[in-house]
C-alpha positions in Angstrom: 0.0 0.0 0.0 1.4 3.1 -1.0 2.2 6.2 1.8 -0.1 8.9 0.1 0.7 12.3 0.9 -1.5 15.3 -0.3 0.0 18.8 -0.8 -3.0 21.3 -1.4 -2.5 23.6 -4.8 -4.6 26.7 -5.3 -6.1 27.3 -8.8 -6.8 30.3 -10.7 -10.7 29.6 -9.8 -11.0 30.5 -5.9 -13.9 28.2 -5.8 -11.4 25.3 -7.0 -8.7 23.6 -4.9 -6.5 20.7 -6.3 -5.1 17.8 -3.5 -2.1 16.9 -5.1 -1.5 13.3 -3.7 2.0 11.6 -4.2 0.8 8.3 -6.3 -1.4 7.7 -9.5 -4.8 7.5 -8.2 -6.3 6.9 -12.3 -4.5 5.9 -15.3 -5.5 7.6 -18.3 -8.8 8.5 -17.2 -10.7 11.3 -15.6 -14.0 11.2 -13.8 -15.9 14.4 -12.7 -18.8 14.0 -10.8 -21.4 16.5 -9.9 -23.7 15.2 -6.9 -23.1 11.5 -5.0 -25.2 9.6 -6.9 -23.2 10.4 -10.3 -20.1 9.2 -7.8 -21.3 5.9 -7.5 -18.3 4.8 -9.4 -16.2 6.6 -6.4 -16.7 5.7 -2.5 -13.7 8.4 -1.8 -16.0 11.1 -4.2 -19.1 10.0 -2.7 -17.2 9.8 1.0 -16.7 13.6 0.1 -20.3 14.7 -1.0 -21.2 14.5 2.6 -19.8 17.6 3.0 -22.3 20.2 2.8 -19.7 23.0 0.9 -18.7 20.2 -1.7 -20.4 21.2 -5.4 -18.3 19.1 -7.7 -15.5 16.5 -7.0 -13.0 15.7 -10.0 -10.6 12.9 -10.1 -7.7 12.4 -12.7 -4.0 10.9 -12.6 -2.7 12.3 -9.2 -5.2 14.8 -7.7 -8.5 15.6 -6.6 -10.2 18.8 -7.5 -13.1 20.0 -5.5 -15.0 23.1 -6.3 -17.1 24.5 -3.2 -20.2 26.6 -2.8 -19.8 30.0 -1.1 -20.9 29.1 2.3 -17.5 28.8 3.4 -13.8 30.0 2.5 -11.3 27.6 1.4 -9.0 28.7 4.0 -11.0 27.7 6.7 -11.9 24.0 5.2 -8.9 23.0 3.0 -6.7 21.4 5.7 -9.6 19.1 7.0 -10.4 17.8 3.2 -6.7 17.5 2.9 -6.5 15.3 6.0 -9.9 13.6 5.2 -8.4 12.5 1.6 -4.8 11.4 2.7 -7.2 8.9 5.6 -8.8 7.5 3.1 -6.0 7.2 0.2 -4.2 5.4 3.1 -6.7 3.5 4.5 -6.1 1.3 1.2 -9.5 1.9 0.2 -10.7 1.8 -4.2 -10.7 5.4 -5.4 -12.6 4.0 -8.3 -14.5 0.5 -8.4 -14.2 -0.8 -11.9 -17.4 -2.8 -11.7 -19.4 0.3 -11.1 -17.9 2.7 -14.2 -19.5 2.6 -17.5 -18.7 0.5 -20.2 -15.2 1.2 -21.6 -15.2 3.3 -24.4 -13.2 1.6 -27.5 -9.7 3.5 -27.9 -9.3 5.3 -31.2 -6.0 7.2 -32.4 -5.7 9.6 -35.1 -2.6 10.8 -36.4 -2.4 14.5 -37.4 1.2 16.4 -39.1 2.6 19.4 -37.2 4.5 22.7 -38.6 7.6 20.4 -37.7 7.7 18.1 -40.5 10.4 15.4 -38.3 6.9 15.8 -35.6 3.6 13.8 -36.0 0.9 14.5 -33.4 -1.0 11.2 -32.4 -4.4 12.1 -30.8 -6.2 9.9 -28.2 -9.8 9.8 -27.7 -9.0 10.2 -23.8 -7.0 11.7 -21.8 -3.6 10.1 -21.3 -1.6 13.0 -18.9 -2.1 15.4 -16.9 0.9 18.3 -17.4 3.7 18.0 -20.1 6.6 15.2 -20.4 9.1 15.4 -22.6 12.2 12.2 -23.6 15.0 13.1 -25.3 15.9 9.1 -25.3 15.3 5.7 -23.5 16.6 6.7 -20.5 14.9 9.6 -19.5 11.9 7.3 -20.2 12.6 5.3 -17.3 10.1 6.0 -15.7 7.2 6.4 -18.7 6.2 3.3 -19.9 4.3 4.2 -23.1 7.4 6.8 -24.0 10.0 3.8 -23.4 8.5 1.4 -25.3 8.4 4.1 -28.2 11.9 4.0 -28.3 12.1 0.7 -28.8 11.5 1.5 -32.7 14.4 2.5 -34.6 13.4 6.2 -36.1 11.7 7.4 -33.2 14.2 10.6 -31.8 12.0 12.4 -29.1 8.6 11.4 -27.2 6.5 14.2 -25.7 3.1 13.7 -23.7 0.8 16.2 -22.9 -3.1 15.9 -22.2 -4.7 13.2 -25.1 -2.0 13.3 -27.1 1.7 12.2 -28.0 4.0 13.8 -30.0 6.9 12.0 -31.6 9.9 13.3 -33.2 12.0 10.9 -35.7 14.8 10.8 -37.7 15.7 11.0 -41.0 15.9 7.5 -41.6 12.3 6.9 -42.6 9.2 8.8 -43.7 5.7 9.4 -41.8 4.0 8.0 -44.7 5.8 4.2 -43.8 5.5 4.3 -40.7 2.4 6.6 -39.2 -0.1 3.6 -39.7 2.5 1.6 -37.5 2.9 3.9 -34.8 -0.6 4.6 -34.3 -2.1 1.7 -34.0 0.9 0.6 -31.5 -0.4 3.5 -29.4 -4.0 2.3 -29.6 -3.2 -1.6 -28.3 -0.9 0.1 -25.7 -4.1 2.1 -24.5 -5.9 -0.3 -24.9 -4.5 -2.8 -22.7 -4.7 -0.7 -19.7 -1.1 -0.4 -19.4 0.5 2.8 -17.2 1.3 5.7 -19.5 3.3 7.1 -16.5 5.1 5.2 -13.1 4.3 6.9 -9.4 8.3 7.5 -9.6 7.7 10.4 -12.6 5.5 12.5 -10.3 8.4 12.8 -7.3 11.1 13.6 -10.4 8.1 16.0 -11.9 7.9 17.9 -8.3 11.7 17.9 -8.2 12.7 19.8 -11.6 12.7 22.7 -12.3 9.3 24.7 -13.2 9.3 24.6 -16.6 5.4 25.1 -17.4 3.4 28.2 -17.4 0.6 26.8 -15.2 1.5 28.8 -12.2 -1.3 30.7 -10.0 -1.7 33.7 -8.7 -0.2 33.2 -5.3 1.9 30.2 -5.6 4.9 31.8 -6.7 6.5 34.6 -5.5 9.4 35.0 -7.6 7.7 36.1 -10.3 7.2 39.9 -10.5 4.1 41.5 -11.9 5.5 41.6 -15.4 6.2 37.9 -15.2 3.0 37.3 -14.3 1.5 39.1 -17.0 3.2 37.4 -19.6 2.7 34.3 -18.2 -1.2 35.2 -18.4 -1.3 35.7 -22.2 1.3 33.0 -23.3 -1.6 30.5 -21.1 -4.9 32.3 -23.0 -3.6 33.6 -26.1 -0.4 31.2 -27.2 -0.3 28.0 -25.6 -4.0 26.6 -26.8 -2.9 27.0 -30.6 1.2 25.9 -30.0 -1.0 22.6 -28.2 -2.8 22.2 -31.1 0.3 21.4 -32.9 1.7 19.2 -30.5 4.0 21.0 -28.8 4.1 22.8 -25.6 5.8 26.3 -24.8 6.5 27.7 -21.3 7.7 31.3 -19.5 11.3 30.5 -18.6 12.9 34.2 -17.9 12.0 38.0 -18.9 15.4 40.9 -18.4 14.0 44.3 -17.9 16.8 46.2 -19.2 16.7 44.2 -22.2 12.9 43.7 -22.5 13.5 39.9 -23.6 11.4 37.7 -23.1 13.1 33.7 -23.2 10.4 30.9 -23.4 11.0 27.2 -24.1 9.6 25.5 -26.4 9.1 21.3 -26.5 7.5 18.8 -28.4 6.7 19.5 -32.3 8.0 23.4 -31.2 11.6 22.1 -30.3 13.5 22.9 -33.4 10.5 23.7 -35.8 11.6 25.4 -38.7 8.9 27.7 -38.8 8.8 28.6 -34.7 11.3 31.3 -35.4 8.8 33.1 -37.5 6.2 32.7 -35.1 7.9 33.8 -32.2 8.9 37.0 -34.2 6.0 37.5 -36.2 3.0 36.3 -33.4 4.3 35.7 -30.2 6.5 38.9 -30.1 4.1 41.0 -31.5 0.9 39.8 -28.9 3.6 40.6 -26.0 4.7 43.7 -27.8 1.3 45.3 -28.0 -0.6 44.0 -24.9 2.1 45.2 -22.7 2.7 48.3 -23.8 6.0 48.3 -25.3 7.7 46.6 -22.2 8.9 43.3 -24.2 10.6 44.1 -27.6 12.0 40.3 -28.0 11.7 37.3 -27.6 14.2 34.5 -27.2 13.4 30.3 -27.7 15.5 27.8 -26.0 14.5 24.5 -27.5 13.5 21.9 -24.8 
């Protein structure tokens, strides 16, 4: 049985809070549920409907979202839901009991080209992650299953994870059109089988590296100054939605003053696109340009 521990994580919604537990609680699937009979599927959801402030409870990979009504403050509640979660995680209890969830839902996988013509985009029909994962090779895959055994074929260069999708990067060696059909379908069986996409041992060396994504909240990081949080605000609204669309993934890494640079880093299809040059000068430099007022003039990519 694993030691759970739950760290509570503030969102950008002060109605929602996210218990961060330590250990996969789902594998490539995500339940919301809205009152305890929908959670019939979940004793630990339904365990948490009996609290009167509790309006929806979501589960997926490692943490539990709850959004509250107004009757109370999350200040005043969050460390006894913490506790109450961690109990029952511990206890050795089913977060989810399999013969109670609907029908699976057969796994289809589509593949889809990027700007990044070495990058194809391969598109679940559920969610597979939650956050961004990027391989460079087998090893930093240790601890990814579905990446690892990716890199087991010969052409495959880089793996990248994010949401319901996988990007993958390949070398010269051989063409999308010989071996697309091959790699998709590969992706399917390996959904399909139930097999982990990612080992309890990724989220410690997650919570260990360096921040590299933009999801950051209002008050859970206090070395970034106002302007850092401003630019962080229209790279998540205005830029990242479209740069996910093409399976890759860019993040806020620095932003000098007295040069008015902004650096970002880009991964997945991004890293090394011949065409992200252009849109970091022509869109993504522009958007930061304008909106703030004159207080960026460039921006720099470091490829992940």
């Amino acid at each position: 049985m694993s030691d759970f521990n739950i760290h509570i994580q503030p969102t950008n919604n002060e109605n929602i809070v996210k218990f961060v537990a330590n250990s996969f609680l789902t594998q490539a699937t995500s339940y919301e549920f809205k009152n305890i009979d929908e959670a019939s599927a979940s004793p630990l959801a339904q365990q948490l409907f009996y609290l009167p402030f509790v309006k929806t409870v979501y589960i997926s990979q490692n943490f539990i979202a709850i959004e509250k009504y107004n009757i109370v403050t999350w200040s005043d509640v969050e460390n006894e839901v913490s506790q109450a979660i961690s109990d029952y995680l511990n206890s050795g209890k089913a977060v989810i009991v399999e013969s109670n969830t609907p029908k699976k839902v057969p796994v289809t996988i589509y593949a889809e080209s990027t700007p990044n013509p070495s990058v194809m985009k391969f598109v679940a029909n559920k969610p597979l992650v939650t956050g961004t994962f990027e391989f460079k090779n087998i090893d930093e895959a240790i601890h990814a299953p579905l990446a690892k055994e990716l890199f087991s074929f010969p052409f495959v260069k880089e793996i990248f994870l994010s949401a319901n999708y996988v990007s993958v990067m390949k070398y010269n060696v051989a063409e999308w059109q010989e071996v697309s059909m091959e790699i998709r379908e590969f992706i399917r069986n390996y959904i399909e089988s139930d097999k982990p996409v990612l080992l309890d041992a990724m989220l410690q060396k997650e919570k260990n590296a360096s921040v590299t994504s933009s999801e950051v909240t209002k008050d859970t990081n206090e070395n970034y100054s106002d302007i850092d949080k401003e630019i962080i605000a229209i790279l998540d609204e205005y830029v990242r939605p479209a740069v996910a669309s093409d399976g890759g993934h860019i993040a806020f890494e620095s932003f000098d003053e007295e040069t008015k640079t902004v650096r970002v880093l880009l991964q997945g299809a991004c890293s090394g696109c011949p065409s992200s040059t252009i849109t970091l000068k022509n869109g993504i430099e522009t958007m930061l340009s304008e909106m703030l007022q004159g207080r960026v003039a460039r921006v720099e990519a470091i490829n992940g």
